[in-house]
N, C-alpha and C positions, 0 to 999 in steps of 0.2 A: 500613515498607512496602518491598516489593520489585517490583523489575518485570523480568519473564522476556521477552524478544523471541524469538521462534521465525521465524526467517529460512532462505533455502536462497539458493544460489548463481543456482540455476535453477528455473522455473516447474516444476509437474509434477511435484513428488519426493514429494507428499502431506504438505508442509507444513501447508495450513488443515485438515485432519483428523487431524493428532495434534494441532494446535491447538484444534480441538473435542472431542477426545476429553479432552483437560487442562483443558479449559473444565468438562467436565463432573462429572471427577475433586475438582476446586478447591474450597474453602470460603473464603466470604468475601473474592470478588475482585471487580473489576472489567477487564472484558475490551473493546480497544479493536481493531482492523481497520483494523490502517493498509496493507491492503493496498489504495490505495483506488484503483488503475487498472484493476481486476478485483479487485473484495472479494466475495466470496462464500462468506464465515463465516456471514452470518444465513439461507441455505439450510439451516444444521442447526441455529443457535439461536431462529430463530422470533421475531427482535426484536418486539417493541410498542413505537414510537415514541412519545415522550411529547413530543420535542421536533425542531422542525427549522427551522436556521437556514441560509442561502444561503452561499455561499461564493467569494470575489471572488478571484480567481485573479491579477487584473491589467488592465490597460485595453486597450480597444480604442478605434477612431476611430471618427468619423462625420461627416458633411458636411449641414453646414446649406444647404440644397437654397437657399433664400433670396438666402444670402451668394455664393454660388459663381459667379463670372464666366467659366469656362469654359480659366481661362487653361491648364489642364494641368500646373501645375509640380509638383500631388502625384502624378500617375504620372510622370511623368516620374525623379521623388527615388526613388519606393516599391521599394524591392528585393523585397519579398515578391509583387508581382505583383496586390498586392490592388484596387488602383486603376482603376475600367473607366466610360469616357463613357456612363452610363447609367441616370443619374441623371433626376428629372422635370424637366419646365419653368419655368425662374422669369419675370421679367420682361424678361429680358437675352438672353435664350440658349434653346432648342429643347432642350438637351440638357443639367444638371450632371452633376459625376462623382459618381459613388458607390462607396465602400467596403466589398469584403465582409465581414461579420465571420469568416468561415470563414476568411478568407487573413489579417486583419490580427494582427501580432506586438504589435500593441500599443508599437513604438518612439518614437511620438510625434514623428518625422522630419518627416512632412507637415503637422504643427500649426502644428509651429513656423516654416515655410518657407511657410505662407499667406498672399499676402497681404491677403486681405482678412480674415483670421481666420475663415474660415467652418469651420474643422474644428475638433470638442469632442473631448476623451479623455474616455470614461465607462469609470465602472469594468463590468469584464466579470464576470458571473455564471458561471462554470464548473463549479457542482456545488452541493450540498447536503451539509451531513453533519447530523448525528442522536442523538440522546441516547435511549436506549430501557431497558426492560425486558425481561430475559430470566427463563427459568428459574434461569439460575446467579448472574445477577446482573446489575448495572446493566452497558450496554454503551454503546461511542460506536463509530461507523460514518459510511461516506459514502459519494458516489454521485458521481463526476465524469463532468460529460460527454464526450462520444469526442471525444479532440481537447484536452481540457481541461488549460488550463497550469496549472504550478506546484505538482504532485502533491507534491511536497518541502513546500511551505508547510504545506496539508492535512495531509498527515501529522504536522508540529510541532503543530498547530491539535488535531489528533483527540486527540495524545498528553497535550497540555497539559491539556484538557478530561479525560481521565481521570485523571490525576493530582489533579484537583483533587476531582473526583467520588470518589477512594478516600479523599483524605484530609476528605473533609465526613461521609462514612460510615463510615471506620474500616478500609477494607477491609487486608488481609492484603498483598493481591497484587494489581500491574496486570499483566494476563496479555495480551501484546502480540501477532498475527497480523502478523506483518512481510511487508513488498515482496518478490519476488523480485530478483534480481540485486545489482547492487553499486552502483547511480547512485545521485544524491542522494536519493530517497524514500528508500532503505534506509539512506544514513547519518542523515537526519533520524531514521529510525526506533530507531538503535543510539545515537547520543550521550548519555551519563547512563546506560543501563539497567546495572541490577545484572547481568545476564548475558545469552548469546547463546545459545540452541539453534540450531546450524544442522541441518537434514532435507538428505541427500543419497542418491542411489541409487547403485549401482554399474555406471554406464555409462562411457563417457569421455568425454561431457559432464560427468557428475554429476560426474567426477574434478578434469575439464577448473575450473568452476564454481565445486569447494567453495572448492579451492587460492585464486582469486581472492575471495572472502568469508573465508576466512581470515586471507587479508594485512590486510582490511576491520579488522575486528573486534581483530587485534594492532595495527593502527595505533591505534586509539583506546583500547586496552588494557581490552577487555573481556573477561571470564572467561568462557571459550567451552566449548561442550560439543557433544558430536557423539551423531546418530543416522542408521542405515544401514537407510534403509527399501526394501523388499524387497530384504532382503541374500541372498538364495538366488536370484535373478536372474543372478547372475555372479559365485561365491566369490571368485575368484581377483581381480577388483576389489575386493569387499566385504574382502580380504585389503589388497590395494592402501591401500585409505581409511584401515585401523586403526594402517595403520604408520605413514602419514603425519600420524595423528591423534596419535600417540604421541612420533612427533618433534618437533611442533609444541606439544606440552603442552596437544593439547586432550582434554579428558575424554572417553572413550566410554560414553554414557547404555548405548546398548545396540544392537540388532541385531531388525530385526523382519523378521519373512519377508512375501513378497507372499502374501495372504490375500482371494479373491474375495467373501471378506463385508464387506472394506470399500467396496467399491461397492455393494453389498446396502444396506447402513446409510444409503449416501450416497441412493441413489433414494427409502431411506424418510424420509427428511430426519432423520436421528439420528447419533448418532455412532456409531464400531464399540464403544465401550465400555456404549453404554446399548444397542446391536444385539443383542451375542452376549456371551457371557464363555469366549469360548474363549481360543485359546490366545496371538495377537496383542492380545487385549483384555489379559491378564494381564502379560502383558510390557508395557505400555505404562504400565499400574498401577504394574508395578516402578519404570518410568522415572519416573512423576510424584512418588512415594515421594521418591524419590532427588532432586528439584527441590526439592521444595517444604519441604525441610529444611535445604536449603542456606543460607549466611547472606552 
């Protein structure tokens, strides 16, 4: 079993649509969405969730309205500002404090500096992820809330759970939807895989971006390969990217032009491959040809 990561430098380069289009190309995979700060892969695979378990991102605090004598010393400590006299009335005091969870970092500073002990750390619920059935095949996904910590953990968590899910099935291939950029979600996402597709455009952002995803992906010495999507946006860039791809020893998959029928496909919720079978859809064939042989 092999697991492809299909990552870009930058949001925007049409990353999760060759990823769907390769999702749909694929036999016998299983396809995981660790893009999960914005996942929006199951907009073209249609998941049917069979399973959904919560996802604890980390703790936050809370104050036992009860315990709370009003002395002040958890705002007083809180750096994150979360701490406000506003709490209900206990038997003591007109006023406790109370904790937002919005603002709380979860450092557990004011726990421990209580003293009457009235503050608990509970674990914090910050998303959901998902175990489903697709057309192409089994998929795992998630759904963090806005604001929600620890996207890195998530993504080991989603990756792990397919992994296991291919090897109870047999599957081929875990066919991976990676993070954009270079922070921790995308190294959780790149550590172990058999290789890296990165998707980049020819802007100088896209340039800007790849350059730092490539340093990514040599540090951890994974076998990288490059695609330049809508490469006829700006030759003389799309020129630019293949030299530096070539200095760098990263393979070039290929060269796809920008094609208004892959927003076409996207509004009908399909991939451009099961869209059209023009001329992007063919090239994109070639590319998955050329992956899925790979060893």
């Amino acid at each position: 079993m092999k697991e492809i990561v299909v990552i870009s430098g930058k949001g925007g380069t049409g990353k999760t649509s060759i990823t769907a289009a390769f999702a749909t190309l694929a036999k016998n995979i299983v396809v995981a969405d660790c893009d999960v700060d914005a996942a929006d892969l199951h907009l073209v695979l249609s998941p049917q969730i069979e399973r959904t378990e919560d996802f604890t991102g980390g703790k936050c605090a809370r104050i036992e309205p009860g315990l709370c004598m009003g002395c002040g010393k958890c705002e007083s400590i809180c750096r994150f500002e979360a701490v406000s006299l506003n709490g209900p009335a206990n038997d003591l005091i007109a006023k406790t404090y109370l904790i937002d969870p919005t603002e709380c970092e979860g450092c557990g500073v004011c726990a421990k500096f209580c003293p009457t002990d009235a503050i608990v750390m509970e674990d914090d619920v910050s998303g959901q992820w998902f175990v489903s059935r697709t057309h192409v095949g089994p998929m795992v996904h998630a759904k963090l809330k806005a604001g929600g910590e620890n996207s890195g953990k998530l993504v080991t968590l989603i990756r792990n759970e397919s992994r296991s899910i291919a090897e109870s099935v047999g599957a081929d291939i875990v066919l991976t939807d990676g993070p954009p950029g270079t922070g921790c979600p995308v190294i959780a996402s790149l550590t172990g895989a058999s290789m890296a597709v990165i998707v980049t455009e020819p802007t100088m952002s896209g340039v800007h971006d790849l350059k730092r995803v490539a340093e990514l992906v040599e540090y951890f010495k994974i076998p990288a390969s490059l695609i330049i999507n809508k490469c006829d946006i700006n030759s003389d860039k799309s020129d630019e990217i293949a030299g530096f791809a070539e200095s760098h020893n990263i393979e070039m998959l290929g060269r796809l032009p920008y094609d208004p029928d892959v927003t076409k496909a996207q509004i009908a919720g399909m991939s451009i491959t099961q869209y059209s079978d023009n001329n992007i859809s063919r090239l994109i064939r070639d590319i998955w040809g050329q992956l899925e042989h790979k060893e």
